[in-house]
C-alpha positions as CSV (number, residue, x, y, z in Angstrom):
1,X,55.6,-39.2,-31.3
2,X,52.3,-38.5,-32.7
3,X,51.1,-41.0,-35.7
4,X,49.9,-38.9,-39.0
5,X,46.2,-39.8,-39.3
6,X,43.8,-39.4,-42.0
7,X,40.1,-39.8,-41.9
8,X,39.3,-43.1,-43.1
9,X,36.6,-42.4,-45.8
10,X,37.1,-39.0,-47.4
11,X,41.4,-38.8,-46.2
12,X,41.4,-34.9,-44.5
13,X,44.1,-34.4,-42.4
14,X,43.1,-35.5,-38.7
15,X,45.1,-33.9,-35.8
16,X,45.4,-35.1,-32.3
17,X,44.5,-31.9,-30.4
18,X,40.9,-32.0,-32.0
19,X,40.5,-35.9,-31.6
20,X,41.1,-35.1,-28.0
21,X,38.8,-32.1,-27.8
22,X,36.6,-34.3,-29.1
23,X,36.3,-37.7,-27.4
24,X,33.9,-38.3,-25.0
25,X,36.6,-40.5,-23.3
26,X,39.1,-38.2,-20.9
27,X,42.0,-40.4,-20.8
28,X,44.2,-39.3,-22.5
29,X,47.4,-42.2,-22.3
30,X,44.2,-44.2,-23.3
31,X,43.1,-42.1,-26.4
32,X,47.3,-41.9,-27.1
33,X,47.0,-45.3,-27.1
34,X,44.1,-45.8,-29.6
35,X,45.4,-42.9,-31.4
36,X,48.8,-44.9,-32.4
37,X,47.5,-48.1,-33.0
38,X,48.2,-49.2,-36.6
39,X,44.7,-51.0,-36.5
40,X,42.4,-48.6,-35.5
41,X,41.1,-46.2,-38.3
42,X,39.3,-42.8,-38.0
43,X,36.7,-40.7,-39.5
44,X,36.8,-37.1,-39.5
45,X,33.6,-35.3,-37.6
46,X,31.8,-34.7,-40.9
47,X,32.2,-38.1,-42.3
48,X,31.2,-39.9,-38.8
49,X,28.2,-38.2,-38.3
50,X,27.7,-38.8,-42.4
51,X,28.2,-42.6,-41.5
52,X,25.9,-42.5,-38.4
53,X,22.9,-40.8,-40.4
54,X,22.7,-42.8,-43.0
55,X,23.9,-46.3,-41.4
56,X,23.1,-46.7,-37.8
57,X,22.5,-50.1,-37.6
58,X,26.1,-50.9,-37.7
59,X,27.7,-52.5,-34.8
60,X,29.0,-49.8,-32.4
61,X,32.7,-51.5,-31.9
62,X,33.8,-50.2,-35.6
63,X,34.2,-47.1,-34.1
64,X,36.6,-48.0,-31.5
């Protein structure tokens, strides 16, 4: 079962078909994997290429 996500900064309604679509990864037991895990937050499209405009010097592991 599919966790309920959220984007991190402005909380739309994420959904796991797009996160897929969107990845630049292809594996998708791995991007399951990410996807579930209770630590790991996401940003929705807008807000991640919001946070990479106006803040790319942070370290690139925050998004993973």
């Amino acid at each position: 079962m599919m966790r309920e996500r959220q984007c991190f900064r402005c909380g739309k309604v994420l959904d796991f078909e797009s996160y897929i679509k969107n990845s630049s990864l292809k594996n998708e037991e791995y991007l399951t994997e990410l996807w579930n895990n209770e630590h790991i937050e996401f940003y929705c499209c807008h807000c991640y290429c919001f946070k990479i405009k106006y803040q790319p010097n942070l370290d690139f592991e925050e998004y993973y």
